[in-house]
C-alpha positions, 0 to 999 in steps of 0.5 A, spaced: 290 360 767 297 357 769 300 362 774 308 363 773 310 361 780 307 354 777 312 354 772 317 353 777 321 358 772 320 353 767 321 356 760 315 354 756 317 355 748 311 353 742 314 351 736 309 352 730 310 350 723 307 355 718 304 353 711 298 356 708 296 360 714 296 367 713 288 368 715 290 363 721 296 365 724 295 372 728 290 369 732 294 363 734 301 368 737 296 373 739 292 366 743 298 364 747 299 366 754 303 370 756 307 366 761 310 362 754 318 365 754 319 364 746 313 363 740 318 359 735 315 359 729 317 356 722 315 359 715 316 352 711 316 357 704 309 357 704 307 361 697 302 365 701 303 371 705 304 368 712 311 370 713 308 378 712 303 376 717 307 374 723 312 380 721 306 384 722 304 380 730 310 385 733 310 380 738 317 380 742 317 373 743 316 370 736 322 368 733 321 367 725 326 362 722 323 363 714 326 355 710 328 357 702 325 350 701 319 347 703 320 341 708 314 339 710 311 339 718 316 334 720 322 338 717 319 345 719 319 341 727 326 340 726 328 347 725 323 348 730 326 344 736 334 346 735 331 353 737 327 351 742 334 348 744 337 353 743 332 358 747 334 353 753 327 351 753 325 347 758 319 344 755 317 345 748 309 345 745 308 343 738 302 348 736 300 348 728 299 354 724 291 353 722 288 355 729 285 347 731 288 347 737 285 351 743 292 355 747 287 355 753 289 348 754 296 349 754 297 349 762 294 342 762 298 340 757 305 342 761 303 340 768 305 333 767 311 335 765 313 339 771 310 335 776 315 329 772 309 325 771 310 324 764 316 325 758 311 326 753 303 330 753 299 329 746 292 330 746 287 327 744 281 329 740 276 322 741 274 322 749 269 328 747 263 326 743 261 332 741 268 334 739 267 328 734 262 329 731 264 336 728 271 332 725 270 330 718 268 323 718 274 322 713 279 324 719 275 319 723 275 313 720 283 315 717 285 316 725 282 309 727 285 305 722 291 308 724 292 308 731 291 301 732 298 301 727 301 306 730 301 303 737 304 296 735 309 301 731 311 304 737 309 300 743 304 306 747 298 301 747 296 306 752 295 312 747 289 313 742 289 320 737 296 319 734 296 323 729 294 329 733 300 334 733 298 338 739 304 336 744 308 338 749 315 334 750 320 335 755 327 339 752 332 333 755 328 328 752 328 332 745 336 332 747 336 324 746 333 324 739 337 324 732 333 330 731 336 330 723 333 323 723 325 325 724 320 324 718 320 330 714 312 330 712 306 328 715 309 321 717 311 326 722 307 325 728 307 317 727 314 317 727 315 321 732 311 316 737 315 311 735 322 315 736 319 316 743 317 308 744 325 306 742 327 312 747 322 308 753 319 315 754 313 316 758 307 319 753 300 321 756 294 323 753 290 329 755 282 330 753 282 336 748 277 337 743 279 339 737 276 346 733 275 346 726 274 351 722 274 353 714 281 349 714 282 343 709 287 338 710 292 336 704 293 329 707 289 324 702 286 318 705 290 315 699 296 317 701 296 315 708 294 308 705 300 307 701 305 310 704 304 309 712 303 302 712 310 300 710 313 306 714 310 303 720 313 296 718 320 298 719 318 303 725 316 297 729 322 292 726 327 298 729 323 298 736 323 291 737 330 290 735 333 295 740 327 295 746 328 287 745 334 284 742 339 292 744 337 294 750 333 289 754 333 280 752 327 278 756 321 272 755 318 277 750 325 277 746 325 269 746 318 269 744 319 274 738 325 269 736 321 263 737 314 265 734 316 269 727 321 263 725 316 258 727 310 262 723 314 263 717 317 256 716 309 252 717 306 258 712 312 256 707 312 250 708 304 249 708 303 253 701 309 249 697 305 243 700 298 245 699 300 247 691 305 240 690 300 236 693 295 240 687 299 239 681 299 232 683 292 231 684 294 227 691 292 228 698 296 230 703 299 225 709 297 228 717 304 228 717 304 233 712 300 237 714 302 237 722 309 239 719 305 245 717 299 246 721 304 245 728 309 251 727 304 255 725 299 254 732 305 254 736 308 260 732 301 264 733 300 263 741 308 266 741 307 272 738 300 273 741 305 272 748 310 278 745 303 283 744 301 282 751 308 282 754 309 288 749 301 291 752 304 290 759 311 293 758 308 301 756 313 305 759 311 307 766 317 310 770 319 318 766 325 319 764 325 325 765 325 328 773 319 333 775 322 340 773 321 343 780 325 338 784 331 338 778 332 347 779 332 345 788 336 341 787 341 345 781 340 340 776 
């Protein structure tokens, strides 16, 4: 357990968007620590009696927001993080409402925050085997597919698990941030890292085992194949634009510049070649085929030039400076 004078007067606020878990959500409140300041919690009009059961909790810290319209996490974290903002927190932590995620690592899920180690803490589910072994294998095969995606989306190739929830984020950053902007539903976490990734902020991993209970999740493979590719596109397409053409013009940004138009030009040109030289039943000319082939092998070595620059760039230098230094000094 973390002890108050650790905090350095930090106020900790945990947001905890609520939605189908009234068998679960008395034993997440009465699970938090006492040295968190305030329990947001956001009832995203869920038809069961959840809203009843948090009432009945009592306890002084929560603060119950109750949406007339169903949201979605993402819209729930919105509400969530304008409150927190709201309360001055220092430090808001983002707990689900279904009792996965276990409240006795909260303190090592803050630490880095207030030594000013990091801008962003997120645990990780996959460093403990026999944590894994108890996730349902469609989670497992769903997350590692789409990590790999999420990390070129939003630059942190440093990172696994992205679509754990369990998160803790300094208040200034959050500050920074469109919250009106963030992805309503379960894109949430992704989009969420990829804001993060456009703002340069430091994200760590924590190795946090998950728990899992009698909980279903609503999330269906098929719809994280649709609709999270496309979404992921546009993410990384936006946080090249601004890292490399916006804020920053370096040797991975000529790369990009050079690369995509070679490869588009070779693959275009060689298909309208390959397909012409077919109607005509004739044989291509190496010059042809060096116009195609050229562009292409030169076009591929760039980008692969952009992927290990963009690896090597992860951000490493806080945004954020360690919440003990920033109340000495009256920040």
């Amino acid at each position: 357990m973390i002890a108050p004078a650790v905090l350095h007067g930090a106020k900790v606020v945990v947001v905890v968007p609520a939605y189908r878990v009234a068998s679960q959500i008395q034993k997440v409140i009465h699970g938090i620590p006492g040295w968190v300041h305030a329990i947001v919690i956001v009832e995203d009009c869920s038809p069961d009696d959840t809203a009843k059961q948090i009432e009945a909790c009592r306890d002084p810290r929560v603060v119950l927001i109750r949406h007339a319209v169903n949201q979605g996490v993402g819209g729930a974290m919105a509400t969530g993080f304008r409150e927190a903002l709201q309360l001055q927190a220092d430090i808001v932590v983002k707990m689900d409402g279904d009792d996965q995620m276990d409240p006795a690592y909260l303190p090592r899920l803050v630490q880095p925050l207030i030594d000013g180690q990091a801008d962003v803490v997120k645990c990780n589910r996959y460093q403990h085997l026999d944590a894994l072994r108890q996730m349902p294998v469609v989670r497992v095969i769903g997350n590692a597919g789409l990590t790999f995606f999420v990390k070129a989306a939003s630059g942190y190739w440093n990172i696994f698990d992205p679509a754990n929830g369990y998160i803790a984020v300094r208040a200034k950053v959050l500050e920074r941030l469109d919250l009106s902007q963030l992805p309503k539903r379960y894109y949430f976490e992704s989009g969420f890292l990829v804001e993060l990734g456009i703002l340069r902020a430091v994200v760590r991993d924590l190795p946090v085992p998950a728990r899992y209970g009698d909980e279903h999740s609503s999330l269906s493979p098929l719809r994280v194949l649709c609709e999270f590719p496309p979404r992921l596109f546009m993410g990384l397409m936006r946080r090249l634009f601004w890292r490399y053409i916006v804020h920053d013009f370096s040797a991975t940004s000529l790369f990009l510049l050079l690369g995509v138009p070679m490869l588009l030009f070779g693959t275009s040109y060689g298909a309208y070649a390959y397909w012409s030289h077919i109607r005509d039943n004739a044989y291509a000319s190496a010059g042809v085929v060096m116009i195609a082939a050229m562009p292409i092998i030169l076009g591929v070595q760039l980008l692969l030039q952009a992927v290990v620059l963009d690896i090597y760039n992860v951000p490493r230098e806080p945004l954020c400076s360690p919440l003990r230094r920033a109340q000495r000094d009256g920040a």
